[in-house]
N, CA, C and O of each residue as an XYZ file, in Angstrom:
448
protein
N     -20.026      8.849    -10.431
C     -18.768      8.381    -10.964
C     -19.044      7.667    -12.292
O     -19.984      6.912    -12.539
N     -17.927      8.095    -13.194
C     -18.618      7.438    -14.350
C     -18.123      5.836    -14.570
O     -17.064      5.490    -14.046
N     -18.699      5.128    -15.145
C     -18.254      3.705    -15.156
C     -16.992      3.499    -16.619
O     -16.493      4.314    -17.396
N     -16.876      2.235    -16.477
C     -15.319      1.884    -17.122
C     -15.822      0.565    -17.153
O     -16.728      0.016    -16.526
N     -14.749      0.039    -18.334
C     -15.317     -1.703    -19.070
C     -13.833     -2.031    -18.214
O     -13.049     -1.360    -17.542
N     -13.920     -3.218    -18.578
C     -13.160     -4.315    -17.674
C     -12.380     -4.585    -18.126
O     -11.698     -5.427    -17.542
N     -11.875     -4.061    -19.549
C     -10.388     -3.356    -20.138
C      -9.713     -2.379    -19.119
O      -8.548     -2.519    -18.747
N     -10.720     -1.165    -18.612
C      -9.835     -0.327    -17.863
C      -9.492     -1.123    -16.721
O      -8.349     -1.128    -16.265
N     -10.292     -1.694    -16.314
C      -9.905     -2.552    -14.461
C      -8.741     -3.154    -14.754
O      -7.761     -3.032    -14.019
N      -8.729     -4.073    -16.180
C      -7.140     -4.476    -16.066
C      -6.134     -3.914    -16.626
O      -5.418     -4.552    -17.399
N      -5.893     -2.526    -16.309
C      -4.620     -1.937    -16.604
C      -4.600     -1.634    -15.466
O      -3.420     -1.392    -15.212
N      -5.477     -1.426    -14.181
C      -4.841     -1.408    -12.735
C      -4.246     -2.518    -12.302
O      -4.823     -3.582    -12.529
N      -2.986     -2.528    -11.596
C      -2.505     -3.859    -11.191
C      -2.251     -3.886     -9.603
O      -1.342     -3.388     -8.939
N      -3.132     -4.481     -9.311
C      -3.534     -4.604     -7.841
C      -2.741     -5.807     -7.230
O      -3.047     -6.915     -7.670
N      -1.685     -5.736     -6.198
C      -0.862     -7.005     -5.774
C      -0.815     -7.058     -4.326
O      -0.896     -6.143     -3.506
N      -0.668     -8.304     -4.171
C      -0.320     -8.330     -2.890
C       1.112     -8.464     -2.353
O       2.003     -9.006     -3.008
N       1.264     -8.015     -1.296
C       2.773     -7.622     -0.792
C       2.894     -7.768      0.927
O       1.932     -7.454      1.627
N       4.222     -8.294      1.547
C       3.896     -8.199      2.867
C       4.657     -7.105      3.439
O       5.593     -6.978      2.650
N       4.759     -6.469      4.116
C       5.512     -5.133      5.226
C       6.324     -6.099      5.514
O       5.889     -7.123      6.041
N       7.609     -5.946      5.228
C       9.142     -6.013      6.004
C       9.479     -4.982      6.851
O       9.647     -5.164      8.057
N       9.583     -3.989      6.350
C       9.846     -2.333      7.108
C       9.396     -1.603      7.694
O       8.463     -1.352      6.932
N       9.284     -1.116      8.317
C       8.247      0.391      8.577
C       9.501      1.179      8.987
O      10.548      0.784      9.500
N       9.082      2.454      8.600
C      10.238      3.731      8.743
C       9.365      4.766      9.742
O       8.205      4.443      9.996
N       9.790      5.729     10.184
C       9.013      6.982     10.485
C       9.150      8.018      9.470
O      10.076      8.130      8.667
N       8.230      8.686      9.582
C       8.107      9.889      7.782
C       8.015     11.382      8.799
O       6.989     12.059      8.732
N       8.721     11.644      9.364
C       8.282     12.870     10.475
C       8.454     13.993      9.825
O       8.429     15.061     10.437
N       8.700     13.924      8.191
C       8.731     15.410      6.959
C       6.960     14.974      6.607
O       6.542     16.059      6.204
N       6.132     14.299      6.570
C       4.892     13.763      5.823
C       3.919     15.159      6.704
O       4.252     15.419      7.860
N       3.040     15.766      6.207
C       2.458     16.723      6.620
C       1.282     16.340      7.581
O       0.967     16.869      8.647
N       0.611     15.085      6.802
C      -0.382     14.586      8.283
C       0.757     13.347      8.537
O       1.655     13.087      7.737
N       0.495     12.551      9.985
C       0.911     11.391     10.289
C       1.337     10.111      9.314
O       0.303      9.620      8.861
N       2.322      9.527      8.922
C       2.631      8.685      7.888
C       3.968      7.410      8.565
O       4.868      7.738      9.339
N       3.779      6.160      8.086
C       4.963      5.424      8.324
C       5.519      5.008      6.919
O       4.962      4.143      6.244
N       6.479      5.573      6.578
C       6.952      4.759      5.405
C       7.272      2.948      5.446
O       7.805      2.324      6.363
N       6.844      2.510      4.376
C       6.341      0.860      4.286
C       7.564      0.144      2.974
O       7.775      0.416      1.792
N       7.920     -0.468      3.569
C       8.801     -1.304      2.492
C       8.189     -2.690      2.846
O       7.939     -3.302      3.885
N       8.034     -2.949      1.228
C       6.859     -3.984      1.039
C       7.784     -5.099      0.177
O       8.634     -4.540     -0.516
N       7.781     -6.280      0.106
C       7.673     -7.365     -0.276
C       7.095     -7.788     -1.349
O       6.340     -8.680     -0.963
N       6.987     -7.664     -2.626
C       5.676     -8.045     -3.505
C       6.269     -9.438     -4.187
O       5.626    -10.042     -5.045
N       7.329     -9.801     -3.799
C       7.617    -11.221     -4.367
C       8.937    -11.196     -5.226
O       9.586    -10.153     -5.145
N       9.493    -12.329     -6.146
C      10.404    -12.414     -7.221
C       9.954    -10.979     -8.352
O      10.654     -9.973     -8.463
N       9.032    -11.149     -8.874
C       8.771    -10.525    -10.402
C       8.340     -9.096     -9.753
O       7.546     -8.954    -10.683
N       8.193     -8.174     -9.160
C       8.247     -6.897     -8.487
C       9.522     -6.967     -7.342
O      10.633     -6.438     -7.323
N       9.088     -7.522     -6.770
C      10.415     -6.931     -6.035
C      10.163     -6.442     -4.631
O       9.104     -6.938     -4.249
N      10.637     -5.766     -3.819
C      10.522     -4.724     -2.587
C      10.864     -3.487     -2.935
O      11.950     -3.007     -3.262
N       9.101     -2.734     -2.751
C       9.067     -1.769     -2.989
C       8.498     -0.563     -1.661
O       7.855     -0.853     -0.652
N       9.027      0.915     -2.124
C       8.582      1.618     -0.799
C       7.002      2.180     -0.792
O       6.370      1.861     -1.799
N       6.235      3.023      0.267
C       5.161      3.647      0.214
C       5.013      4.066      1.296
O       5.395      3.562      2.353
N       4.221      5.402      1.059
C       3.974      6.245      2.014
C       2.525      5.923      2.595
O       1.535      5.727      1.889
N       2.548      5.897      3.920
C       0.773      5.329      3.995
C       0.450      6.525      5.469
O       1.180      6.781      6.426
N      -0.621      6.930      5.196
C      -1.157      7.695      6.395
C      -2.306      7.017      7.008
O      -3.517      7.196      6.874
N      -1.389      5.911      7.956
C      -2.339      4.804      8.574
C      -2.056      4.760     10.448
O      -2.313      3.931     11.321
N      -1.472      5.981     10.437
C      -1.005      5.836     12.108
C      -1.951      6.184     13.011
O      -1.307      6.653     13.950
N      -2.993      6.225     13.252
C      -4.369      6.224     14.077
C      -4.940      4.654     14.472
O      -5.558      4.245     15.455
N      -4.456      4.000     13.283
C      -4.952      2.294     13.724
C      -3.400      1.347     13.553
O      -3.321      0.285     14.170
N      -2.823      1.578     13.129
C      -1.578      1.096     13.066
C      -0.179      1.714     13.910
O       0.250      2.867     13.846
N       0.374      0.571     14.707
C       1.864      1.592     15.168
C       2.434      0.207     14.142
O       1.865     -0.840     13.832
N       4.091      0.863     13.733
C       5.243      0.374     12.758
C       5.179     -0.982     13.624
O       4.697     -1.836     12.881
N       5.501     -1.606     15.049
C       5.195     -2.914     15.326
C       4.312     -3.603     14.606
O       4.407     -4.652     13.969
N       3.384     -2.810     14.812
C       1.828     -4.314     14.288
C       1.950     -4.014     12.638
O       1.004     -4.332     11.917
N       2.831     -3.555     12.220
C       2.463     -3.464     10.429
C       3.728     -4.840      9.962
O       3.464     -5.776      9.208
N       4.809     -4.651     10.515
C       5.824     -5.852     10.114
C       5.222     -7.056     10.171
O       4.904     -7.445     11.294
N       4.975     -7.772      9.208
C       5.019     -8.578      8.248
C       3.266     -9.135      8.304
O       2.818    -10.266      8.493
N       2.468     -7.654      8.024
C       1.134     -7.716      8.078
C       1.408     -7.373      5.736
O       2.103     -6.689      4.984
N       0.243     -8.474      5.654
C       0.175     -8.644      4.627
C      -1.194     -7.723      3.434
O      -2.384     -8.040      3.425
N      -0.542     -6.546      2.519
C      -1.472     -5.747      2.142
C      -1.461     -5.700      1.009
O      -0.751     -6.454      0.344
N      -2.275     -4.768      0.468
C      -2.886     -4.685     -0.803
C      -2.241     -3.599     -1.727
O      -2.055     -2.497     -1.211
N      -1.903     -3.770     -2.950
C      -1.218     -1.925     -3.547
C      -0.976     -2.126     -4.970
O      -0.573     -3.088     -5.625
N      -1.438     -0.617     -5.335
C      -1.242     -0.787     -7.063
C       0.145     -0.526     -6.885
O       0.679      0.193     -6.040
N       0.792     -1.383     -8.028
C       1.600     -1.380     -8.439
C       2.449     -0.645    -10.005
O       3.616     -0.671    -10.395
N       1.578     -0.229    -10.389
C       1.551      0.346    -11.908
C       1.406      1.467    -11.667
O       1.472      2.113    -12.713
N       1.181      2.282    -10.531
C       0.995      3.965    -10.758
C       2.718      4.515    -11.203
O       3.698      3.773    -11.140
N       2.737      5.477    -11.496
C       4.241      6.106    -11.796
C       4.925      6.245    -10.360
O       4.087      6.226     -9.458
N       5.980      6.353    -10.018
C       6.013      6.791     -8.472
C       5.855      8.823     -8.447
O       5.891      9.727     -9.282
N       5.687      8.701     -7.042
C       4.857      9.692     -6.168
C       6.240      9.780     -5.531
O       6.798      8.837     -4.970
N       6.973     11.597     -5.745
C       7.442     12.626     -5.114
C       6.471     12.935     -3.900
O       5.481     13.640     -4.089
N       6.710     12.493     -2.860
C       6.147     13.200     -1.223
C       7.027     13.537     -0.325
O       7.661     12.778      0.408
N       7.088     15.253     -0.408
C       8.420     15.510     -0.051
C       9.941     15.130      0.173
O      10.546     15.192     -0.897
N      10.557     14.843      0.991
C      12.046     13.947      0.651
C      11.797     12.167      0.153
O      12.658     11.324     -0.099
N      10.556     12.066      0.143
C      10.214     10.434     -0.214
C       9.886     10.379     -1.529
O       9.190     11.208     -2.115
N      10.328      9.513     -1.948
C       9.609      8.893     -3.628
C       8.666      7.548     -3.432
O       9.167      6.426     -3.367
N       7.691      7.713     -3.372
C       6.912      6.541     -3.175
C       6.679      5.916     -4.574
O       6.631      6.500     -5.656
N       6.483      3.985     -4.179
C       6.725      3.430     -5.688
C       5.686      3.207     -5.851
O       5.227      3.690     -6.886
N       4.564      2.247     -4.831
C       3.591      2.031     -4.900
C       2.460      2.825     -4.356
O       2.717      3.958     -3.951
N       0.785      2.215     -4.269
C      -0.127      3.274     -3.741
C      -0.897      1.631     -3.091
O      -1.672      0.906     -3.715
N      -0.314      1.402     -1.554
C      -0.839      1.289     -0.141
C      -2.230      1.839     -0.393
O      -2.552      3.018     -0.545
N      -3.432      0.123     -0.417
C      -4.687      0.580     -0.567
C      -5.271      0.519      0.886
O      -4.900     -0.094      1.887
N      -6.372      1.419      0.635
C      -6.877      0.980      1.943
C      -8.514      2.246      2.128
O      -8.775      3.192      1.385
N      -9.222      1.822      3.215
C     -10.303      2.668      3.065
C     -10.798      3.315      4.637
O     -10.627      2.828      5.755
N     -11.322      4.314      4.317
C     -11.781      5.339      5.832
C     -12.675      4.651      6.580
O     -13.498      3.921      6.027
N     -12.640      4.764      7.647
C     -13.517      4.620      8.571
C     -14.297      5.849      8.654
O     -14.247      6.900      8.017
N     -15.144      5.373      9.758
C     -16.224      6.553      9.899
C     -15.771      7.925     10.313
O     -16.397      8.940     10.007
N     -14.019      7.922     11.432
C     -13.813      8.954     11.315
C     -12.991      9.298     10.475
O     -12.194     10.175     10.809
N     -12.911      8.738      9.142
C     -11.546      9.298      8.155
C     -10.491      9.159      8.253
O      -9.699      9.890      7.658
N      -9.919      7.671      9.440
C      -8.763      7.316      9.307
C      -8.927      6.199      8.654
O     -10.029      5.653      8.613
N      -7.527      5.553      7.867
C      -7.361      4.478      7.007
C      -7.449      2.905      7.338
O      -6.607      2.585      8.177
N      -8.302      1.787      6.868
C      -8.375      0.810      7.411
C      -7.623      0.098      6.417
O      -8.166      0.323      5.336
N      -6.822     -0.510      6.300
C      -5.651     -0.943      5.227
C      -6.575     -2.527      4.479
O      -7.051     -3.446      5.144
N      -6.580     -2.449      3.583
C      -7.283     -2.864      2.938
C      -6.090     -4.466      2.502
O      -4.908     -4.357      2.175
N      -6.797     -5.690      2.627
C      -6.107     -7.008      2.680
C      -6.679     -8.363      1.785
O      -7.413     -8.245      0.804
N      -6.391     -9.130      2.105
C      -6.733    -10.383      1.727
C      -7.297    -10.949      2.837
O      -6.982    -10.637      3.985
N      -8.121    -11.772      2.544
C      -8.978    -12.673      3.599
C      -7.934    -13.367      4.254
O      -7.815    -13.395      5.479
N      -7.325    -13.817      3.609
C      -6.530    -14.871      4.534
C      -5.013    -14.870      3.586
O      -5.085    -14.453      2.430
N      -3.827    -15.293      4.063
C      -2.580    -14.818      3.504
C      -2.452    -15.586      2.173
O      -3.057    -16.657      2.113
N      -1.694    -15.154      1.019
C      -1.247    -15.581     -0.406
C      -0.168    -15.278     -0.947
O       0.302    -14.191     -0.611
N       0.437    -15.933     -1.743
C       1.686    -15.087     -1.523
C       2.241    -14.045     -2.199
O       1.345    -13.648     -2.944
N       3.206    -13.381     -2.361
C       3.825    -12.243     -2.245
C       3.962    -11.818     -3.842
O       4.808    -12.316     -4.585
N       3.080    -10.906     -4.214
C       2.874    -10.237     -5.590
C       1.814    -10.942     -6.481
O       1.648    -10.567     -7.641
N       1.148    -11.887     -5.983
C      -0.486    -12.293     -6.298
C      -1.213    -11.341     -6.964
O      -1.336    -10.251     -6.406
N      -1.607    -11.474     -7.798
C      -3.020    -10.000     -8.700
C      -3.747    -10.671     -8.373
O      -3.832    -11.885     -8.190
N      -4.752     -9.264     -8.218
C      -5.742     -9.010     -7.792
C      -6.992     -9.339     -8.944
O      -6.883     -8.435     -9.772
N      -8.193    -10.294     -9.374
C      -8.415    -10.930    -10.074
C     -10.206    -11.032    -10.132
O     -10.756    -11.777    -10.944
């Protein structure tokens, strides 16, 4: 992978946000809960598509506090327009471990 100066890192804008919502996405081609997120006053509540249903049911995600760029363009996924991009990383078998803050902060915090 090629490397990048620390100009490019900050045009990603990495925030934190908490789950108010969870939807079911039963058009999403693998398993997905749509996520309406919280990111504070200055963003707002925004939606995302996350394919996290192997470790997550929509109970345990309401008002679990996560991580998401905020600056991508939004994402057409089939009848969904997703705003943000819900970070998070694989486990060993390639399902998503949702990627967080150590401990809670509040709502649209960068990532720093």
């Amino acid at each position: 992978m090629a490397e990048i100066t620390y100009a490019d890192f900050e045009q990603v804008d990495i925030r934190t946000g908490t789950i108010i919502e969870v939807r079911p996405f039963p058009e999403a081609r693998k398993p997905a809960h749509i996520l309406i997120i919280d990111f504070g006053p200055e963003i707002g509540v925004k939606k995302s598509s996350a394919q996290i249903t192997v470790h997550y049911t929509a109970e345990s995600l309401v008002g679990r506090q996560v991580m998401a760029v905020v600056n991508f363009p939004p994402r057409q996924i089939g009848p969904f327009r997703s705003e943000v991009l819900t970070l998070g990383f694989e486990d060993e078998a390639g399902a998503i471990v949702l990627a967080a803050t150590e401990r809670p902060v509040p709502n649209g915090k960068k990532l720093m």
